[in-house]
N, CA, C and O atoms as a Tinker XYZ file with bonds, in Angstrom:
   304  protein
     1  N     99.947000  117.827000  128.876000    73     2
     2  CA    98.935000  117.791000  127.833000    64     1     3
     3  C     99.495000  117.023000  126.631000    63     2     4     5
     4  O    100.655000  117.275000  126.302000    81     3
     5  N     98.813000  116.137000  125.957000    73     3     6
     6  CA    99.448000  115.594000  125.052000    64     5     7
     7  C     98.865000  115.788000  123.861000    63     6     8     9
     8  O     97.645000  115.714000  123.720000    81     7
     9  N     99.862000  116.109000  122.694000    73     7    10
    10  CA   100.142000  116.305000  121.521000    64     9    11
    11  C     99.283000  115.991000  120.734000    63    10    12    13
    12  O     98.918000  114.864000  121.067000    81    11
    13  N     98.625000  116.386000  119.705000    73    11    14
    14  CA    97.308000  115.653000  119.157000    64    13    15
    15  C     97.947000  115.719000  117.674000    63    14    16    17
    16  O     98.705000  116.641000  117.371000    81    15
    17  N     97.478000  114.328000  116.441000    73    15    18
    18  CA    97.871000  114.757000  115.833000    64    17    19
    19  C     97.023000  115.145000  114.627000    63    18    20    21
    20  O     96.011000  114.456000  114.497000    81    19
    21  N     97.255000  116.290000  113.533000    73    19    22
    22  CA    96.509000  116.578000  113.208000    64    21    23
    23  C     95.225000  115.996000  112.090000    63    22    24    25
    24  O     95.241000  114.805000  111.779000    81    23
    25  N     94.413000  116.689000  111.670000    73    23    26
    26  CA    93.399000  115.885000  110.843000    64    25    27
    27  C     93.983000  115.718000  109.532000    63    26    28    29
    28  O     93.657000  114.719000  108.891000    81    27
    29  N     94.648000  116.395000  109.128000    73    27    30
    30  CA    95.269000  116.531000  107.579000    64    29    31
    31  C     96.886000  115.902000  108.162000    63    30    32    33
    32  O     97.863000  116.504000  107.717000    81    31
    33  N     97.022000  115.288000  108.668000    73    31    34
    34  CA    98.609000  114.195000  108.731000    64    33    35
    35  C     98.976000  113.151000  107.278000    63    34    36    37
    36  O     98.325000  112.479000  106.478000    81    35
    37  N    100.327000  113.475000  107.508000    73    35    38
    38  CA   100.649000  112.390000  105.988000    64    37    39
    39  C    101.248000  111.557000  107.203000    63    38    40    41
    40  O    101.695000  111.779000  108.328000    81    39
    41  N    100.938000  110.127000  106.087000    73    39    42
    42  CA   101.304000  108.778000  106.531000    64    41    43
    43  C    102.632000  107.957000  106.160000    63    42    44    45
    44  O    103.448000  107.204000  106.691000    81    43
    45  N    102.273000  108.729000  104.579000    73    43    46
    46  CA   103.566000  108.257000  104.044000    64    45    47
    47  C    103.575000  108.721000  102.205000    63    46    48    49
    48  O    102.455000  108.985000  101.768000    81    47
    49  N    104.526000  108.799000  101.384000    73    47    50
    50  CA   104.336000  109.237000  100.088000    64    49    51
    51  C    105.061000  107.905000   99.056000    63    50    52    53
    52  O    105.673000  106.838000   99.106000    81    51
    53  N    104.550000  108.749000   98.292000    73    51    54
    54  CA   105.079000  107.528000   96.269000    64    53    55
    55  C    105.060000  108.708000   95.499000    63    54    56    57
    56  O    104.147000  109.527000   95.594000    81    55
    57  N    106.125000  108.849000   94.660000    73    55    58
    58  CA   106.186000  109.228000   92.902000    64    57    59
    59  C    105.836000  108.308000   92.069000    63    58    60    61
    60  O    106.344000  107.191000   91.971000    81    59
    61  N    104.574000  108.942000   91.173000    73    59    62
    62  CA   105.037000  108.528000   90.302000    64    61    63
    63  C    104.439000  109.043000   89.082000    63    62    64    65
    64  O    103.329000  109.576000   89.090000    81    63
    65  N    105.346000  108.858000   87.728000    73    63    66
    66  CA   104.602000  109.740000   86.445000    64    65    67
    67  C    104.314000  111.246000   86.814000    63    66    68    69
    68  O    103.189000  111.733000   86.697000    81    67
    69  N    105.561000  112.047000   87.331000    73    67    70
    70  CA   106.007000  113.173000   87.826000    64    69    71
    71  C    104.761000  114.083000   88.367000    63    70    72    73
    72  O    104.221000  115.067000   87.860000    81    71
    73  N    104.533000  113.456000   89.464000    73    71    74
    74  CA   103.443000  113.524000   90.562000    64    73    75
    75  C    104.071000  113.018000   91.876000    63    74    76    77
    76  O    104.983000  112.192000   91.871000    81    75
    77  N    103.663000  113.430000   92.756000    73    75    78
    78  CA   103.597000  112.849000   94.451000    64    77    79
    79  C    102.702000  112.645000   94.812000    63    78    80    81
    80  O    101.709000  113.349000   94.631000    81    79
    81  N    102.736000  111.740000   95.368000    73    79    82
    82  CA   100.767000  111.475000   96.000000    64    81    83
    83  C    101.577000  111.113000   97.871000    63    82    84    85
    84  O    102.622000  110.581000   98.244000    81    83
    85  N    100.431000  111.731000   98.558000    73    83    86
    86  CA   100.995000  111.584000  100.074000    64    85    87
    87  C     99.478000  111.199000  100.249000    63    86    88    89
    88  O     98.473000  111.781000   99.842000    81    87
    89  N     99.640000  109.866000  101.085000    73    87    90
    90  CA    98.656000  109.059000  101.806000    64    89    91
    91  C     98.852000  109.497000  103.302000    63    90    92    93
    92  O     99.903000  109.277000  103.904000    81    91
    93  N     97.736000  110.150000  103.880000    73    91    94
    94  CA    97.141000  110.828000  104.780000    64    93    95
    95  C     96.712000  109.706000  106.013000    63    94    96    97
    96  O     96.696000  108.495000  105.791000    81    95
    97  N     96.400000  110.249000  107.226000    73    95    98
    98  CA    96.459000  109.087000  108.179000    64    97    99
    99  C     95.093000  108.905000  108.297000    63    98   100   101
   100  O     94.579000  108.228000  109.187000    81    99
   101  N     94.487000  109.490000  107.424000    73    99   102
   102  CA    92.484000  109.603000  107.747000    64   101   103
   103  C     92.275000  108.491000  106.547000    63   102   104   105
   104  O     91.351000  107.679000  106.591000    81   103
   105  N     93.235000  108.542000  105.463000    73   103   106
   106  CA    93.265000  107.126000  104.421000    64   105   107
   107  C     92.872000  107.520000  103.030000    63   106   108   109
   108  O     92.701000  106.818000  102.033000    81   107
   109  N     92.787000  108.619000  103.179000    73   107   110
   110  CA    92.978000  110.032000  102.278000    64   109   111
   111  C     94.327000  109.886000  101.372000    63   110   112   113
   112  O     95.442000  109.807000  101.887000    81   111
   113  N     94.092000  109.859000   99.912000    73   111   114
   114  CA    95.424000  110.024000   99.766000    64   113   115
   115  C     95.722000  111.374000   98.339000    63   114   116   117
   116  O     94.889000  111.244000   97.442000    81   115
   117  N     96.566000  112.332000   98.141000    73   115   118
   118  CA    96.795000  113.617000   97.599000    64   117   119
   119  C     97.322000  113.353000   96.757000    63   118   120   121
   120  O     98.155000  112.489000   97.030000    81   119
   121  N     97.320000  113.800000   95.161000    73   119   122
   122  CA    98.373000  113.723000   94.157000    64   121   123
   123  C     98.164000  114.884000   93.914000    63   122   124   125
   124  O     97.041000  115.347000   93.716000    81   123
   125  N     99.697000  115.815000   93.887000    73   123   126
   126  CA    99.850000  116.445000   93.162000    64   125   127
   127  C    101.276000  116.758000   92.502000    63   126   128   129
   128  O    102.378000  116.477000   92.972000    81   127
   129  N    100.935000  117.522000   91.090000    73   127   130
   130  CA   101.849000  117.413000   90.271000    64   129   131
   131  C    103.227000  118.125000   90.868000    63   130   132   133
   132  O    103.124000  119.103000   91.610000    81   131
   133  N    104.756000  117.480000   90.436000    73   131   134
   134  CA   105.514000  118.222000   90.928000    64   133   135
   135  C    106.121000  119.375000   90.267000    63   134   136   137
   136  O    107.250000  119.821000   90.475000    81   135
   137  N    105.117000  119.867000   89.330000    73   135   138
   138  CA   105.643000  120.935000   88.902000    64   137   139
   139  C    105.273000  122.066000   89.847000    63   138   140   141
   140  O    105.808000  123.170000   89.751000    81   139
   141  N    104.452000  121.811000   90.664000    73   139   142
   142  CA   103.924000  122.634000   91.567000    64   141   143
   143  C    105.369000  123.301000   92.604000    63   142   144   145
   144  O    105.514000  124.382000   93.176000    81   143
   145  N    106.358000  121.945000   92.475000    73   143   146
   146  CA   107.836000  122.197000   93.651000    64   145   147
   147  C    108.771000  122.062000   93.187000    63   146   148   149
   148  O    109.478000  121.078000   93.404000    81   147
   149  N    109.148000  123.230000   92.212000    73   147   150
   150  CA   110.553000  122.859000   91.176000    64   149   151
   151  C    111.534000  121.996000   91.311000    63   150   152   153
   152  O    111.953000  121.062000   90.627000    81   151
   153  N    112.020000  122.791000   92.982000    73   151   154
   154  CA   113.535000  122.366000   93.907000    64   153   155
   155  C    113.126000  120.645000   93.876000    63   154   156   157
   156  O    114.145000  119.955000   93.841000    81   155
   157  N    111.846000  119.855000   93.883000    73   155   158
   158  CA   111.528000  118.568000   94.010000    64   157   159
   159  C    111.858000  117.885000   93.051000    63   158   160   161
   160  O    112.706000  116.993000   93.080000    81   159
   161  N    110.976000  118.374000   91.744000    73   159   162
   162  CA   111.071000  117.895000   90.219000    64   161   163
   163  C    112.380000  117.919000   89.932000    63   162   164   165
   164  O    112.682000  117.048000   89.117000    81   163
   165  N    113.404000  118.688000   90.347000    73   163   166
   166  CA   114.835000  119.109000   89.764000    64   165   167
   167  C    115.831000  117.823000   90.453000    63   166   168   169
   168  O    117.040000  117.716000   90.249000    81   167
   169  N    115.147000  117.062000   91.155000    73   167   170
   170  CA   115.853000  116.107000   92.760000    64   169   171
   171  C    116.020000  115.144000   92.011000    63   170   172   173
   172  O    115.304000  115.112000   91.009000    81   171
   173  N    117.159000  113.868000   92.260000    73   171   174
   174  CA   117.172000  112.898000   91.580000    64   173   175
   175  C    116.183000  111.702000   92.135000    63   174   176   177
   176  O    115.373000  111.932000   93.033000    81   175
   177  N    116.298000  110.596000   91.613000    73   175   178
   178  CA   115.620000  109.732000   92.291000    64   177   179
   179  C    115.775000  109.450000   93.644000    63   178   180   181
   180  O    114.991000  109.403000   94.593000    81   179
   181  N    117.242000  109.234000   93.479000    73   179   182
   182  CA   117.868000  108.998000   95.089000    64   181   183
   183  C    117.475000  109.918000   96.248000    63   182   184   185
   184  O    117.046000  109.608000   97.359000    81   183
   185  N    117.737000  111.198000   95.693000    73   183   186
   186  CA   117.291000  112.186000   96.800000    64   185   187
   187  C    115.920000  112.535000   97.090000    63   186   188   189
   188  O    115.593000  113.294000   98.002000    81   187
   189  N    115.026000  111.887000   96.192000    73   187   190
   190  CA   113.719000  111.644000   96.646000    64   189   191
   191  C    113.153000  110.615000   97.455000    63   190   192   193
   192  O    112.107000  110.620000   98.104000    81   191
   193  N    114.044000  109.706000   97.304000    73   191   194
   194  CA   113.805000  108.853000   98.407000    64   193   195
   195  C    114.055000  108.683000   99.979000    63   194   196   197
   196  O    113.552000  107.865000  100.750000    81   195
   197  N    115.035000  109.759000  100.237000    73   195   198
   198  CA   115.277000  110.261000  101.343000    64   197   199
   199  C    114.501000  111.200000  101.979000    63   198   200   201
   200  O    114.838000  112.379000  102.085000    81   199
   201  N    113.851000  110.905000  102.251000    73   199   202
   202  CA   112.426000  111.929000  103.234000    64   201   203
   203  C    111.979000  110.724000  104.428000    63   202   204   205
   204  O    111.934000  109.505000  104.592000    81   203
   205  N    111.724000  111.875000  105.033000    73   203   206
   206  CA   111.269000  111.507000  106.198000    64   205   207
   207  C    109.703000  112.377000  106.746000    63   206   208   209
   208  O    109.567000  113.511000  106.286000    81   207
   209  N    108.809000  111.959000  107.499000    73   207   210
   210  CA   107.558000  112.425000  107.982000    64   209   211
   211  C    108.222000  113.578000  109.424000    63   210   212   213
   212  O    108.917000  113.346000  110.413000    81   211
   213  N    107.539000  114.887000  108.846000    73   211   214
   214  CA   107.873000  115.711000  110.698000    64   213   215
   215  C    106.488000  115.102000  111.645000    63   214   216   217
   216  O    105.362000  114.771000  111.274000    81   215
   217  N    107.134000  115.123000  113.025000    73   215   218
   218  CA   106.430000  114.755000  114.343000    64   217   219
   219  C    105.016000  115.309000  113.653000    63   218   220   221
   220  O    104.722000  116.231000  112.892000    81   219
   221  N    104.467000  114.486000  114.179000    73   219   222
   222  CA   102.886000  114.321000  114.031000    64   221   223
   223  C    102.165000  114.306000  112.505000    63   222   224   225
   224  O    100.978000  114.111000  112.242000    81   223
   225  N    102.995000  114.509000  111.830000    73   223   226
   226  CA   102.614000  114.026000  109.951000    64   225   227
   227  C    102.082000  115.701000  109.453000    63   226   228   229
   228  O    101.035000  115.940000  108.851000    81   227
   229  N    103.022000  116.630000  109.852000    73   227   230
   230  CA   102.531000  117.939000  109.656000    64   229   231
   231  C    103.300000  118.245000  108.297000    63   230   232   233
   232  O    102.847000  118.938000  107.386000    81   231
   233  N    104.090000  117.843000  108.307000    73   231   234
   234  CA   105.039000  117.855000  107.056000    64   233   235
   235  C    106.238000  116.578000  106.672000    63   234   236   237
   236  O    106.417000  115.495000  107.228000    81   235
   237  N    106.947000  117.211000  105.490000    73   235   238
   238  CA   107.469000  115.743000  104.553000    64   237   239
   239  C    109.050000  116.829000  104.340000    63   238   240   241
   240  O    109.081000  117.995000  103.944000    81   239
   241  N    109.870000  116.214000  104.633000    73   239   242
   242  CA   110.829000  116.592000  104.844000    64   241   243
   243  C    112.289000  116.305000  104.182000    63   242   244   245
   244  O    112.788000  115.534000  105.000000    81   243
   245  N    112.988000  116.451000  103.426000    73   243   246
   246  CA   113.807000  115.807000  102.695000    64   245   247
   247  C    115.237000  116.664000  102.758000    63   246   248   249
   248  O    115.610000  117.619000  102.076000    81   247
   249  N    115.901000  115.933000  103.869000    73   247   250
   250  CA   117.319000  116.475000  104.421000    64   249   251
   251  C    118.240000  116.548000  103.972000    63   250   252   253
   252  O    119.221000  116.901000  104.626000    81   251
   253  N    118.344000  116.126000  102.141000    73   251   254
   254  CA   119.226000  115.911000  101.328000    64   253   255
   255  C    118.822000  117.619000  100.238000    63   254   256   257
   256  O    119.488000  117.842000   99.227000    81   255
   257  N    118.174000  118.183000  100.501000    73   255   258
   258  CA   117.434000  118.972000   99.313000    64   257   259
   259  C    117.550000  119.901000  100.555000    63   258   260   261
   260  O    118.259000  120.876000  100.305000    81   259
   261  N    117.224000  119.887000  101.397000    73   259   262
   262  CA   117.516000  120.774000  102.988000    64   261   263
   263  C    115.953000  121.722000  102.013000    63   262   264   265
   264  O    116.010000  122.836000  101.492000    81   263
   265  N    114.789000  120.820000  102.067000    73   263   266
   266  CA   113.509000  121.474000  101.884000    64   265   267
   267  C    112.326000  120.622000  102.486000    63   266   268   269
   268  O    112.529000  119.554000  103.064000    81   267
   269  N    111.022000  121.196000  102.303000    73   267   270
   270  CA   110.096000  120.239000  102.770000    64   269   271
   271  C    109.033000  120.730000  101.754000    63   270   272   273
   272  O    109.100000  121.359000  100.698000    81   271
   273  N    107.567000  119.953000  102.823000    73   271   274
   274  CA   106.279000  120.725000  102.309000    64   273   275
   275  C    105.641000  120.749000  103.800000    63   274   276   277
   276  O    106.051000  119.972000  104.662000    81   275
   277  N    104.662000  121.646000  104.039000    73   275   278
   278  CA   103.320000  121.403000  104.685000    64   277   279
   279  C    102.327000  120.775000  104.485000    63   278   280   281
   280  O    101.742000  121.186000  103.483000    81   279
   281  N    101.695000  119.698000  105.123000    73   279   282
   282  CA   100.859000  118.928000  104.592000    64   281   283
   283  C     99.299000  120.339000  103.699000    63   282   284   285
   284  O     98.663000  120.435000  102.650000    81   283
   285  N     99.437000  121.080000  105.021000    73   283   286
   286  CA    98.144000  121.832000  104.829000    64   285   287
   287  C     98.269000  122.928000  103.533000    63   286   288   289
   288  O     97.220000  123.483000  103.205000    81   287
   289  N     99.220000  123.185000  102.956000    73   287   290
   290  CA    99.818000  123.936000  101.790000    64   289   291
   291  C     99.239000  122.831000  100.705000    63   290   292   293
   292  O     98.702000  123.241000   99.676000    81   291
   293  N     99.336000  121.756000  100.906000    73   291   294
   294  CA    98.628000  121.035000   99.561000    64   293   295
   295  C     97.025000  121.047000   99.338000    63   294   296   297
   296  O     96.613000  120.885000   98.189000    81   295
   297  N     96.160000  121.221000  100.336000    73   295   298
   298  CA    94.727000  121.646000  100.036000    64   297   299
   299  C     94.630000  123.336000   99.963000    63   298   300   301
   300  O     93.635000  123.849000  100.474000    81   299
   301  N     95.432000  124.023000   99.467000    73   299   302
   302  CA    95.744000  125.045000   99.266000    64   301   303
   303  C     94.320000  125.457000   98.080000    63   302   304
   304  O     94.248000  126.573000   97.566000    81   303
């Protein structure tokens, strides 16, 4: 059976003006503020740039901060 991926998938993200916005694979794209993710806001530049997308765009992942998000936690 193969893997479907979901309707709310991120595509890919940008900071900026202490916000994240994640562009969605439907072409959808999310800003929200990062005060919402302390451990994020507290990250340097560098270590924000190190993220990566989990299998199927379910989440945003950043292996330097050893944290993430759920895509579906942001239409919260």
């Amino acid at each position: 059976m193969k893997a479907r991926t979901p309707s709310r998938a991120a595509k890919s993200i940008r900071f900026t003006d202490g916000k994240l916005y994640v562009q969605l694979t439907d072409e959808r794209e999310i800003g929200v503020s990062l005060t919402h993710f302390p451990w994020l806001a507290r990250a340097t530049a560098a270590q924000r740039r190190h993220w990566h997308i989990e299998p199927h765009g379910f989440a945003i992942y950043w292996d330097d901060l050893d944290d993430g998000i759920e895509i579906e936690h942001l239409f919260g």
